[in-house]
BADREN-255715 format. One record per residue (C-alpha): residue number from 1; residue in one letter; x, y, z. Coordinates in steps of 0.5 Angstrom, whole numbers, always signed. Each point is the difference from the previous one (the first is absolute). Last residue first. Example, Ala and Ser with C-alpha at 12.3 -4.5 7.8 and 13.67 -1.06 7.14 Angstrom:
BEGIN
ATOM     k   r       x       y       z
ATOM     2   s     +27      -2     +14
ATOM     1   a      -2      -7      +2
***
This chain:
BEGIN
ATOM     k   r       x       y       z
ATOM   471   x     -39     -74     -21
ATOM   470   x      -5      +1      +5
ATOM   469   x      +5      +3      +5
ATOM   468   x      -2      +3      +7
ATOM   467   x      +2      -6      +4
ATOM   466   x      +4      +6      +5
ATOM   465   x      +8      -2      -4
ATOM   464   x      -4      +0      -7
ATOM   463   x      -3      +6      +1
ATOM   462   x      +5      +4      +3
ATOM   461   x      +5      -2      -6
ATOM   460   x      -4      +2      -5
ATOM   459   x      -2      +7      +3
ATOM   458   x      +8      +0      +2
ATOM   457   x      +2      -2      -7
ATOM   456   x      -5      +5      -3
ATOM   455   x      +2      +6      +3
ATOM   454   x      +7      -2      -2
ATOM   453   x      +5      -2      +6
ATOM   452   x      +7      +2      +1
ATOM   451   x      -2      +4      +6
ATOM   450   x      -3      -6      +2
ATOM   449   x      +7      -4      +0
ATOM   448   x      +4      +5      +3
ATOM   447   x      -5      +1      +6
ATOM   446   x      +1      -6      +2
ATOM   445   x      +6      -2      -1
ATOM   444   x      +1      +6      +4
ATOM   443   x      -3      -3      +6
ATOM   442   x      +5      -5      -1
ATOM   441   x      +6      +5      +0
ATOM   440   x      -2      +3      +7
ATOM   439   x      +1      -8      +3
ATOM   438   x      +6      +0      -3
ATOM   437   x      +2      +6      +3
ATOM   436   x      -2      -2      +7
ATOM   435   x      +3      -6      -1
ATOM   434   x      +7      +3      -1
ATOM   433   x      +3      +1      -8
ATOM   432   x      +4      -6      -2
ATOM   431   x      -3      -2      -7
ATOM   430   x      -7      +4      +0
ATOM   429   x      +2      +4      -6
ATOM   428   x      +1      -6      -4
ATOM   427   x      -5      -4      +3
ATOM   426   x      -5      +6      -2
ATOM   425   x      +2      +1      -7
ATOM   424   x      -1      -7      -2
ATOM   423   x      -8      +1      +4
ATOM   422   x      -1      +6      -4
ATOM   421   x      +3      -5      -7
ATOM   420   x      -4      -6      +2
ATOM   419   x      -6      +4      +0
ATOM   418   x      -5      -1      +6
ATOM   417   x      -4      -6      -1
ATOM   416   x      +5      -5      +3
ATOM   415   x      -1      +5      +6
ATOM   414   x      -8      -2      +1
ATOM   413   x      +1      -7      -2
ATOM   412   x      +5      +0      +6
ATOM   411   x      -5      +3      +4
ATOM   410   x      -5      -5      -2
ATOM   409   x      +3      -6      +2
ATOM   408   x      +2      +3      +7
ATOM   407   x      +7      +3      +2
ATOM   406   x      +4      -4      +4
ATOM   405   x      +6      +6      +5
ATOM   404   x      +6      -1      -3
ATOM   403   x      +0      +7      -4
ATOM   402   x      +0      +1      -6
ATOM   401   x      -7      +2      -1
ATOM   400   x      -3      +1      +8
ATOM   399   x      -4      +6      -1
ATOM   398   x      -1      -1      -7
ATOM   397   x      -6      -4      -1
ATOM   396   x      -3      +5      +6
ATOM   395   x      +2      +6      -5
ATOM   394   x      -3      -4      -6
ATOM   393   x      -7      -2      +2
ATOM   392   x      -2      +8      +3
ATOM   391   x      +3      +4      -5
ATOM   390   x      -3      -4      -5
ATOM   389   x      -7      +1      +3
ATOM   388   x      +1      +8      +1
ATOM   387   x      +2      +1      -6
ATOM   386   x      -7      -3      -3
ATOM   385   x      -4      +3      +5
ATOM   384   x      +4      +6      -1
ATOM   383   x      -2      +0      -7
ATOM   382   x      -6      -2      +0
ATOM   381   x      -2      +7      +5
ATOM   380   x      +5      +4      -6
ATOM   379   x      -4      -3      -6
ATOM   378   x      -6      +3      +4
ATOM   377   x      +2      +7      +2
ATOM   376   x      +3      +1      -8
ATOM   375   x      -7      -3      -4
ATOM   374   x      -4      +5      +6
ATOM   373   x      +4      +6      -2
ATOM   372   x      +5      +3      +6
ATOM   371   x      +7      +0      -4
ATOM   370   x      -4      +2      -6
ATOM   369   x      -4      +7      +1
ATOM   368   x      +2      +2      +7
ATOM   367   x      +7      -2      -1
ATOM   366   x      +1      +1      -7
ATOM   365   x      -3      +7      +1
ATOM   364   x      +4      +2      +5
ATOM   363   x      +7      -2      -3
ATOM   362   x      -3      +4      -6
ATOM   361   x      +0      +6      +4
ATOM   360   x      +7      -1      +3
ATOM   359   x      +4      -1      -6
ATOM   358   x      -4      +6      -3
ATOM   357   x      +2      +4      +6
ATOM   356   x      +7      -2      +0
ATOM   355   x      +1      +1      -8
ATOM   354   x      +1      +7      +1
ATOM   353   x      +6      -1      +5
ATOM   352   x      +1      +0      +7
ATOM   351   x      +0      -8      +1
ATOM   350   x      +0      -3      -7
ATOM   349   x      +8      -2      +1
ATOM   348   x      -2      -4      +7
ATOM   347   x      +3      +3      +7
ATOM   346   x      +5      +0      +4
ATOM   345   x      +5      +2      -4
ATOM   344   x      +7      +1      +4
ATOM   343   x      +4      -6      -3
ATOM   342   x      +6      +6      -2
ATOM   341   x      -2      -3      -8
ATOM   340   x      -7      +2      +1
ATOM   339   x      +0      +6      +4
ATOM   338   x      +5      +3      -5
ATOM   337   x      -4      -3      -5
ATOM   336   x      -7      +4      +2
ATOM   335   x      -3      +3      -5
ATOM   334   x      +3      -5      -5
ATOM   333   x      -4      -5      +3
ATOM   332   x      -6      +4      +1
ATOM   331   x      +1      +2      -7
ATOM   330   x      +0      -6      -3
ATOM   329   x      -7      -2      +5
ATOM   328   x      -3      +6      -3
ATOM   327   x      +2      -2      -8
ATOM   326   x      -3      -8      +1
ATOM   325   x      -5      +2      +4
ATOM   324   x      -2      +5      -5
ATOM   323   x      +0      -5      -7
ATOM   322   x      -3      -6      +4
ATOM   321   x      -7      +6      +1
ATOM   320   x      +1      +0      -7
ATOM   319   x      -2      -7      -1
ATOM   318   x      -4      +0      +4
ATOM   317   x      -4      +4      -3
ATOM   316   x      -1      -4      -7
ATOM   315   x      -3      -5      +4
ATOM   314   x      -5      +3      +3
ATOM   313   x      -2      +4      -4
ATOM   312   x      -1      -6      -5
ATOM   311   x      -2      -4      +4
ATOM   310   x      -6      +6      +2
ATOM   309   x      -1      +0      -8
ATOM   308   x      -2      -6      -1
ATOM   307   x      -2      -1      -7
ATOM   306   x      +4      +5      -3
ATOM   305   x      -4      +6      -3
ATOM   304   x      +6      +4      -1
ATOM   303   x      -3      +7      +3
ATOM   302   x      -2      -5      +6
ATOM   301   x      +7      -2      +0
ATOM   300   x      +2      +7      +0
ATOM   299   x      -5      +2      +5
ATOM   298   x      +4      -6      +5
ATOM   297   x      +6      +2      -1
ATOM   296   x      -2      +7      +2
ATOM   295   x      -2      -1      +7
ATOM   294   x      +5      -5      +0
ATOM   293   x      +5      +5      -2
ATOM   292   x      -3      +7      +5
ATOM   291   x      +2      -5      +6
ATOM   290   x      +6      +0      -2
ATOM   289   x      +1      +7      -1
ATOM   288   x      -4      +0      +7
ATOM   287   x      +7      -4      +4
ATOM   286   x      +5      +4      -4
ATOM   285   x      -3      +6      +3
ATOM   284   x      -1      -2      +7
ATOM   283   x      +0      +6      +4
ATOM   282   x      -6      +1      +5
ATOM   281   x      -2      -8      -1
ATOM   280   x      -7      -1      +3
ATOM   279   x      -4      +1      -8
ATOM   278   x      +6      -4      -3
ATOM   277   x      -1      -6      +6
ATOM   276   x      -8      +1      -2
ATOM   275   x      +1      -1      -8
ATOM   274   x      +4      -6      +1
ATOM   273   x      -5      -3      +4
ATOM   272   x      -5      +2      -6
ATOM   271   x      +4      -2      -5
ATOM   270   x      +1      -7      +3
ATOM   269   x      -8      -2      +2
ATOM   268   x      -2      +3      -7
ATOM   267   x      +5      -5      -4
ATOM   266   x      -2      -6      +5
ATOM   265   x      +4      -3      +5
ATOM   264   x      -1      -7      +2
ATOM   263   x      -3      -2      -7
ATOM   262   x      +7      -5      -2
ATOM   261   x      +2      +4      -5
ATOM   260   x      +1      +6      +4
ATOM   259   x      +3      -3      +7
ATOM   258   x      +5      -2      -6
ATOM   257   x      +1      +7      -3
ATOM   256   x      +0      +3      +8
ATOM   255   x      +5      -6      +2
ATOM   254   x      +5      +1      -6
ATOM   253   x      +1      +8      +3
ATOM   252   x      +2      -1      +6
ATOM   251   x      +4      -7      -1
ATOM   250   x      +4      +2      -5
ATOM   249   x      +1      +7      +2
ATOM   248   x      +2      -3      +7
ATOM   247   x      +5      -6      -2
ATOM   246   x      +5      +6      -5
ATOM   245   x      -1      +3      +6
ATOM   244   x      +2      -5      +5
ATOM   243   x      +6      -2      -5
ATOM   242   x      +3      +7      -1
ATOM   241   x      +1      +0      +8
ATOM   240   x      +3      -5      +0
ATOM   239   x      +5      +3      -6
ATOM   238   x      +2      +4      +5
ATOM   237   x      +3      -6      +4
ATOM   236   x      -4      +1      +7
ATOM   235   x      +5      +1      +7
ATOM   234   x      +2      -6      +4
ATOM   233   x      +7      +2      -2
ATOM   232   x      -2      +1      -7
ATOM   231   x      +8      -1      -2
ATOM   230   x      -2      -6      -5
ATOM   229   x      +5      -5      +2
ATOM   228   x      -1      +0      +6
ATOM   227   x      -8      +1      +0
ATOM   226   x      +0      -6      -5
ATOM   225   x      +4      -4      +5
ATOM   224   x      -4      +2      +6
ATOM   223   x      -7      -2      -3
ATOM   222   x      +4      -7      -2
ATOM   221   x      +1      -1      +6
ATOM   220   x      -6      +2      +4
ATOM   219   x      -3      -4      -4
ATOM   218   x      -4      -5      +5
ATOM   217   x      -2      +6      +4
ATOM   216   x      -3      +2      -5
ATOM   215   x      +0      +6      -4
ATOM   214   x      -2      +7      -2
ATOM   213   x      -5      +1      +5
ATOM   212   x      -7      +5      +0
ATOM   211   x      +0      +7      +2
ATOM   210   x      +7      +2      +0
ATOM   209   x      +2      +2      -6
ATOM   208   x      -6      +5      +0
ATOM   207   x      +3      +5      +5
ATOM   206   x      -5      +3      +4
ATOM   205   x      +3      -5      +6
ATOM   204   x      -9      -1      +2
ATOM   203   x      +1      -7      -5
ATOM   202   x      +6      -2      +5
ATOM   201   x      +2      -7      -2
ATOM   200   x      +8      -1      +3
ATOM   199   x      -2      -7      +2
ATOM   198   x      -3      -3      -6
ATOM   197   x      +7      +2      -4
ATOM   196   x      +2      +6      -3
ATOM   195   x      +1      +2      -7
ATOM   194   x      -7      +1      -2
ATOM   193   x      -1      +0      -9
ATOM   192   x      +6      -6      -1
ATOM   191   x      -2      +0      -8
ATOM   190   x      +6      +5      -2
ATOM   189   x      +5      -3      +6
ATOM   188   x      +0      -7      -5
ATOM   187   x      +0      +3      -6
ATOM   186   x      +5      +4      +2
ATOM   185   x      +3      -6      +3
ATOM   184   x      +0      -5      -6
ATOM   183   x      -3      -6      +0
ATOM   182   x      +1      -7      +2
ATOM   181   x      -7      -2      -2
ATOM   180   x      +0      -5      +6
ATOM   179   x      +6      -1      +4
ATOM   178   x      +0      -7      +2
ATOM   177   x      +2      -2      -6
ATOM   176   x      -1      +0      -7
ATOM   175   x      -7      +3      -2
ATOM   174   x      -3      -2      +6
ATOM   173   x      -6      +6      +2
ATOM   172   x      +1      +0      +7
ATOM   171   x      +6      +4      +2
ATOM   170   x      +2      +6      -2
ATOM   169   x      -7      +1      -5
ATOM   168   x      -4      -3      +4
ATOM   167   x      +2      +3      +7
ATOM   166   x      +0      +7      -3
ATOM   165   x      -7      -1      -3
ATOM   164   x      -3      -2      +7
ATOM   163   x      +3      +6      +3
ATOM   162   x      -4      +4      -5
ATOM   161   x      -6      -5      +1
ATOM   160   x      +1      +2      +7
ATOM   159   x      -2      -4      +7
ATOM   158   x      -1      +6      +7
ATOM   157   x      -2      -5      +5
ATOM   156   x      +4      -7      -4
ATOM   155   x      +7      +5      +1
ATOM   154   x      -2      +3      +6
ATOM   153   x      +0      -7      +2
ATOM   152   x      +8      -1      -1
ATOM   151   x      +1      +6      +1
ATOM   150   x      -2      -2      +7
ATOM   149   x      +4      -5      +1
ATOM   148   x      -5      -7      +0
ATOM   147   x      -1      -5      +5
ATOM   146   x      -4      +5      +5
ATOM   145   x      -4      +1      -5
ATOM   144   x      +0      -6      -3
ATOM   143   x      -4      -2      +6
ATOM   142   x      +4      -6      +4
ATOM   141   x      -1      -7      +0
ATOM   140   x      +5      -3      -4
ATOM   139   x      -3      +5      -5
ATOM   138   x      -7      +3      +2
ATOM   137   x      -5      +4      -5
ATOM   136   x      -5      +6      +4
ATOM   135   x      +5      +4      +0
ATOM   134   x      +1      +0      -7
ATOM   133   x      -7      -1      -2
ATOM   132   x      -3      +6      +0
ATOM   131   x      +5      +6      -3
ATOM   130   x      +2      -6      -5
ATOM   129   x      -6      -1      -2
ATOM   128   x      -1      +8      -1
ATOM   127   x      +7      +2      -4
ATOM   126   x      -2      -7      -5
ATOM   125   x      -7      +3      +0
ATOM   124   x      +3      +8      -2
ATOM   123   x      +5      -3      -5
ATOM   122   x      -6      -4      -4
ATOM   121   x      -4      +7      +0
ATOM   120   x      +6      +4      -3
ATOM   119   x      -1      -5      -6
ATOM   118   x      -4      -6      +0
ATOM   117   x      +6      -5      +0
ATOM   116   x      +5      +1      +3
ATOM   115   x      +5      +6      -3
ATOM   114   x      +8      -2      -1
ATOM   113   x      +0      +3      -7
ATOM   112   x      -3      +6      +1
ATOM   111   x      +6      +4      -1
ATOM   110   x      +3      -4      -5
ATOM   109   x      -2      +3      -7
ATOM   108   x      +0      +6      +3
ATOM   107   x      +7      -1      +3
ATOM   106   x      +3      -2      -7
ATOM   105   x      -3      +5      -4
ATOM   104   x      +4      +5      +5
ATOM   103   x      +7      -3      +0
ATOM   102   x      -2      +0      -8
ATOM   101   x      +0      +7      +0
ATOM   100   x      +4      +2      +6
ATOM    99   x      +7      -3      -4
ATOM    98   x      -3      +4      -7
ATOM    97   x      +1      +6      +4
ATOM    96   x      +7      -2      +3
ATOM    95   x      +3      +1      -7
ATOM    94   x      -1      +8      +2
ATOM    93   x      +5      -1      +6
ATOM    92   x      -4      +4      +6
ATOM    91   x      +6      +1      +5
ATOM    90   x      +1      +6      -2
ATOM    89   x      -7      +2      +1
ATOM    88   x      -4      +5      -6
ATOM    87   x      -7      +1      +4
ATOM    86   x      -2      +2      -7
ATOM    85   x      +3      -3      -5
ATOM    84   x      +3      -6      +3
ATOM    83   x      -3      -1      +6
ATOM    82   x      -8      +2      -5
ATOM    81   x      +2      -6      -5
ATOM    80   x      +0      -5      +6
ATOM    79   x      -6      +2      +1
ATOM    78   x      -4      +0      -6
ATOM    77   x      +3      -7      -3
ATOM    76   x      +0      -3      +7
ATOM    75   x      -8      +2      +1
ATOM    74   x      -1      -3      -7
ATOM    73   x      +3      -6      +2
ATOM    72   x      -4      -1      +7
ATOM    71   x      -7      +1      -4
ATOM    70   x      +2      -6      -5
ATOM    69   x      +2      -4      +7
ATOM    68   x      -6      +2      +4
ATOM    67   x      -4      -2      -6
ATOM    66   x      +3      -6      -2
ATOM    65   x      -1      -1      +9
ATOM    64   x      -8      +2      -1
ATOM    63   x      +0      -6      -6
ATOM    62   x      +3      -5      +4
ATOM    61   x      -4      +2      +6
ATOM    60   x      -6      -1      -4
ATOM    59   x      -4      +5      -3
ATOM    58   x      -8      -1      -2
ATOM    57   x      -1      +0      -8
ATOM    56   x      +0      -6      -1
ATOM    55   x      -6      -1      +6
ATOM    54   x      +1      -7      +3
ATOM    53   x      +0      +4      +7
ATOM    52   x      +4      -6      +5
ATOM    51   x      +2      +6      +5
ATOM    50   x      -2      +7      -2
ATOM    49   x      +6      +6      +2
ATOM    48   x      +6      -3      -2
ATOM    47   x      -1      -7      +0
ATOM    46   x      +5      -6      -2
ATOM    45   x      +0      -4      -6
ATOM    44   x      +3      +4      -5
ATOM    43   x      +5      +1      +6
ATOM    42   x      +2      -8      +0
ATOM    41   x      +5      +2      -6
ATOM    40   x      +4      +4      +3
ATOM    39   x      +1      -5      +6
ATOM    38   x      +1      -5      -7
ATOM    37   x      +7      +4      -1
ATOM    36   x      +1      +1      -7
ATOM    35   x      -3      +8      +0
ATOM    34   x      +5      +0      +8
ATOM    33   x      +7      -3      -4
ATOM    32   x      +0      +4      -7
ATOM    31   x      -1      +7      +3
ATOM    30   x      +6      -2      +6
ATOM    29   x      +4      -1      -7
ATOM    28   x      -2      +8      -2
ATOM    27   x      +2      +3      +7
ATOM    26   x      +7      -5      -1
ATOM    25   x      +2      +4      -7
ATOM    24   x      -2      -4      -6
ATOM    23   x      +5      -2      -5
ATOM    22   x      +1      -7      -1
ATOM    21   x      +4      -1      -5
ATOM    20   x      +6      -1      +4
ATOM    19   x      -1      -6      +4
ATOM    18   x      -2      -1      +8
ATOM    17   x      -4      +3      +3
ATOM    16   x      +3      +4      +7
ATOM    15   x      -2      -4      +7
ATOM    14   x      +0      +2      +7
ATOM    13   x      -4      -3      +4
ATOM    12   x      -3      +6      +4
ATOM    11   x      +0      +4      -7
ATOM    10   x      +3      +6      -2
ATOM     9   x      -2      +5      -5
ATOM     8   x      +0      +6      +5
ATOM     7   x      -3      +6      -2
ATOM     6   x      -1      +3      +7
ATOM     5   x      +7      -1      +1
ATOM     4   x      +2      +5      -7
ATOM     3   x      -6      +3      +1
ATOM     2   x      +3      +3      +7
ATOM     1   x      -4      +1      +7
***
C-alpha cells in the first residue's frame, strides 16, 4: 500500500469548496461536517458502559469518541514521526503527518457513531432477534430465510455499529443528497475496522481483520469505491489500526476510572487484582513499575492529606497507565510497518508489547468488576425488553412497506413514526432494485432507525407505544 493512495482526499461525490479563503485542507472540512451533525450530537445520549446513569461524571459515547479522537491525534503525531525519522519511508511525505492527525481525530469522533442504543448490548439484542425471528417471520408466504440471499441474513445475524457508521456517514445521515456526510475516502477507509462482509467472518482465521463485517450487503458499493481508491485490496488502512487503538486505550482504562466512581471497583479491590497478575507474571517489568505508581500515588495522597485519597490514586494513575499504552501501541506499529503497510499484520498494535499485559489486565477487571455488576445485569434485562419490543412493531410494519399489499392502520403510523429522512434514503436506494432486495432494505430501516435512537428515546418511545407512558 502507498500513502499517496491511502491518503486520498476524494469524496464519493466529488465536491471541491468553493472561494479562495477557505484555507482548510479536505481532512479538516470533514472535521467540521461530523461535530455539526445531529448523529454526533445524539452520542452524548448514548451508553458507553452504564445505560441511562444521570451520573455527570459517567462517560457517554460522545464523551468516549473526543477521547478516542484526542487518543487518535496523539498516536498520528507520534507515528507518523517515527516513518519519518526512525523507519525513514520514501514514500512517507513529512506533510502527510498532519493528514493522518486529523484523518485520525475524525474517525474517533465517528467510530461509534452507528452504535444502537445501550451500548455493545444493544448490538447483541438486535443480532438475537434476528437469529430468532427470521425464520419464524414469513413474506408472501415464505420464511425470510428462504426469501433472503444469504449475506443478506448474515448481514442482520452478525449486525455492527461499525458497520452502521459506514452506512449513516455515505448514505443516511442527509446533508445534501443521498450520499450522506460525503466524506473523504481516507476517512472512510480509517473507520472500516473489518473489510470483508458478513459472509467472510472467520473469528478462528487468527487475523483480526476478519472477526467481524466491515460492511453491509446494501454498501457494497460504496466499500468497493473506497478500496479502489485506496489501494487496500480488502486489506485494513493502516491508520485502522491507529484508530482501534486509540479506541482500546479510551475504553480500557475509562472503564476502571468509571466503575471506580460508580462503587463497582474499590481501591483495594483493584490493587490487589493488579498486584496478583504482577505476582504470575515471570517478566513483566513495565507491568510491576506500574503497579509500584498507584502504590505510590496513593501514599502521596495520604502524605498530602487529600480528602480521598483513593480517588486520588486512582485518577491520577490512569493517567499514567494512558501514557504507556500510547507509547506500546506507537511502537507495535512502527515495530511492525512492513507488515503493516504489505497488509500482513494480523493482530492489534498492543499485541506483543509491554502494554499487551496492562491492556489485558484491566479488560478483566471491567468485565468481572463492572460489566457483570447488578445495576449493569438489570439495565441490560430493560433494555433487550425494550428492543426487542421495537423490533417486534416495526419489522412487521415493514414487511409490506412500499409494496401493494393493504397495510393496517397501525402499520402505517408505525412507518410514519420512522424518520422521514431514513425513510427518503430507502425510496432511493430501493428505486428498481428486485423485491428481494427491497425487501432486505425495509428491515434495514429497521435497524437504521433504532441505531439512530437515544437511550431515552427508545425508553420513551417504548413506553409510549406498550401503554406505558403516565405523561
Amino acid at each position: 500500500m502507498e500513502w499517496e493512495r491511502l491518503l486520498c482526499d476524494d469524496r464519493i461525490r466529488p465536491y471541491r469548496g468553493k472561494g479562495s479563503n477557505d484555507l482548510r485542507t479536505e481532512f479538516e472540512k470533514d472535521y467540521h461536517r461530523i461535530i455539526q451533525s445531529a448523529s454526533f450530537r445524539r452520542l452524548q445520549d448514548k451508553t458507553q458502559v452504564f445505560p441511562l446513569d444521570r451520573s455527570d461524571f459517567i462517560r457517554t459515547r460522545l464523551t468516549h469518541s473526543l477521547e478516542v479522537s484526542s487518543y487518535g491525534k496523539s498516536l498520528g503525531q507520534n507515528i507518523a514521526q517515527n516513518i519519518v525519522n526512525v523507519i525513514k519511508d520514501p514514500g512517507f511525505l513529512p506533510e502527510y503527518g498532519a493528514d493522518i492527525c486529523n484523518i485520525l481525530q475524525c474517525a474517533g469522533l465517528l467510530h461509534d457513531i452507528g452504535n444502537p442504543p445501550f451500548g455493545h448490548f444493544g448490538e447483541t439484542v438486535i443480532r438475537d432477534w434476528f437469529r430468532d425471528n427470521l425464520k419464524r417471520i414469513s413474506y408472501r408466504g415464505r420464511p425470510l430465510t428462504e426469501v433472503l440471499l444469504p449475506q443478506m441474513q448474515a448481514d442482520f445475524y452478525a449486525f455492527e455499529g461499525n458497520t452502521q457508521a459506514l452506512r449513516l456517514v455515505t448514505k443516511l445521515h442527509y446533508l445534501v443528497d443521498e450520499h450522506g456526510m460525503n466524506l473523504t475516502k481516507a476517512l472512510l477507509g480509517t473507520i472500516i475496522k473489518y473489510p470483508v462482509s458478513s459472509l467472510a467472518i472467520d473469528r478462528g482465521s487468527g487475523n483480526i481483520k476478519t472477526k467481524k463485517m466491515g460492511y453491509f450487503y446494501a454498501d457494497r458499493d460504496v466499500f468497493a469505491q473506497v478500496q479502489e481508491a485506496l489501494g487496500t485490496e480488502e486489506n485494513r488502512h493502516p491508520l485502522a489500526y491507529i484508530l482501534e487503538a486509540a479506541d482500546d486505550i479510551a475504553y480500557l482504562t475509562a472503564d476502571i476510572e468509571d466503575a471506580f466512581k460508580k462503587g463497582c471497583l474499590s481501591f483495594p479491590d483493584l490493587l490487589r487484582e493488579l498486584r496478583r497478575v504482577r505476582d504470575k507474571a515471570d517478566d513483566a517489568p513495565e507491568f510491576a513499575a506500574l503497579v509500584q505508581r498507584l502504590e505510590e500515588k496513593y501514599e502521596k495522597a495520604l502524605r498530602r492529606k487529600e480528602s480521598s485519597p483513593e480517588a486520588y490514586a486512582v485518577q491520577n494513575w490512569i493517567v499514567q497507565v494512558q501514557g504507556h499504552l500510547i507509547a506500546s501501541a506507537t511502537a507495535g506499529f512502527t515495530g511492525n510497518y512492513r507488515a503493516i503497510m504489505a497488509g500482513m499484520h494480523t493482530r492489534e498494535l498492543l499485541a506483543g508489547t509491554p502494554g499487551e499485559l496492562t491492556a489485558r489486565t484491566l479488560g478483566d477487571i471491567a468485565c468481572r468488576y463492572a460489566f457483570a455488576s447488578r445495576p449493569i445485569l438489570k439495565l441490560e434485562i430493560a433494555a433487550e425488553k425494550i428492543l426487542n419490543f421495537l423490533l417486534d412493531e416495526f419489522v412487521h410494519a415493514v414487511l409490506y412497506y412500499d409494496t401493494e399489499e393493504r397495510q393496517t392502520a397501525v402499520q402505517e403510523k408505525l412507518i410514519a413514526l420512522i424518520s422521514e429522512n431514513y425513510r427518503a434514503m430507502y425510496h432511493i436506494y430501493a428505486d428498481g432494485k428486485p423485491d428481494t432486495e427491497k425487501l432486505y432494505l425495509r428491515l434495514l430501516l429497521v435497524t437504521d432507525d433504532i441505531c439512530g435512537m437515544t437511550d431515552s428515546y427508545a425508553k420513551r418511545l417504548y413506553q409510549e407505544l406498550s401503554g406505558q407512558w403516565q405523561g
